[in-house]
N, C-alpha and C positions, 0 to 999 in steps of 0.2 A: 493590481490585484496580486495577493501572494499566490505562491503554488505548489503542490508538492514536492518533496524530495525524492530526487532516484532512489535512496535507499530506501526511505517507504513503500516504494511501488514496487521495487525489487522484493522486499518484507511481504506485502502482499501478494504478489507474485505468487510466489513459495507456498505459502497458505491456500492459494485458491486453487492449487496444483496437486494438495494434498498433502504436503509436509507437514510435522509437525513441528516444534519452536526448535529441538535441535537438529535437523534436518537443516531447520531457514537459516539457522547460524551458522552449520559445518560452509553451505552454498555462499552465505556472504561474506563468509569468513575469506573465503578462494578468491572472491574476486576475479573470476575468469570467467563471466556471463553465462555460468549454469543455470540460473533461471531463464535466460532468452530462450536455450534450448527447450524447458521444461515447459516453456509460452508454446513456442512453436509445435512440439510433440500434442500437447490435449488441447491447444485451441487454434493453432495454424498462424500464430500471428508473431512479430515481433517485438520486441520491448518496446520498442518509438511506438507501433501501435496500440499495446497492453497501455503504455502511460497516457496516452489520448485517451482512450477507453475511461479508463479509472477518474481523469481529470473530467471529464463530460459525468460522469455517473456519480461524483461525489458530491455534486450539490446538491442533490434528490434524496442522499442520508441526513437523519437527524442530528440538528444543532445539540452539539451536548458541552457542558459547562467543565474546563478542565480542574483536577483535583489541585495541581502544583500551584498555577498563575491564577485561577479563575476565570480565563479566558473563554469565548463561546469559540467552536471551532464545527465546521463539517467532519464527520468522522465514520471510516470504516473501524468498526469495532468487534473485536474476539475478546468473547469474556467481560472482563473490566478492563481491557486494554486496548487505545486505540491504536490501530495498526497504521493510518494513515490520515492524515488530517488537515484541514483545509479553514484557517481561522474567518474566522467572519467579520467584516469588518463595517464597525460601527460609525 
């Protein structure tokens, strides 16, 4: 089974903390695990546990069909953009 990428859940991270898109960039941009801290600060946990989390909880999101490849995928979704995603395989 595939599975996501730390920088998706890092991506997500950021968003579920309340950043908005250049917030989540300036923070990934550093590379110096400012989201763990921002995990830790609003919901007590750290990144190894945020990505457990997100990896158990994204199969319970809707299958949605990607625009590029076509491909069916699991996906946390902002807007028209999936933020993290979990292809499904056929």
């Amino acid at each position: 089974m595939n599975k996501l990428s730390d920088f998706e859940v890092q991506e997500l991270a950021c968003f579920v903390c309340g950043l908005n898109e250049e917030q989540t960039d300036e923070i990934l941009n550093k590379d110096d695990g400012s989201e763990e801290e921002l995990l830790f600060d609003r919901y007590g946990v750290d990144f190894e546990q945020f990505y457990n989390i997100v990896n158990d909880l994204i199969k319970f999101t809707p299958v949605v069909k990607t625009v590029l490849s076509g491909l069916k995928a699991h996906a946390f979704v902002k807007g028209n953009v999936t933020i993290a995603r979990l292809f499904v395989e056929e």
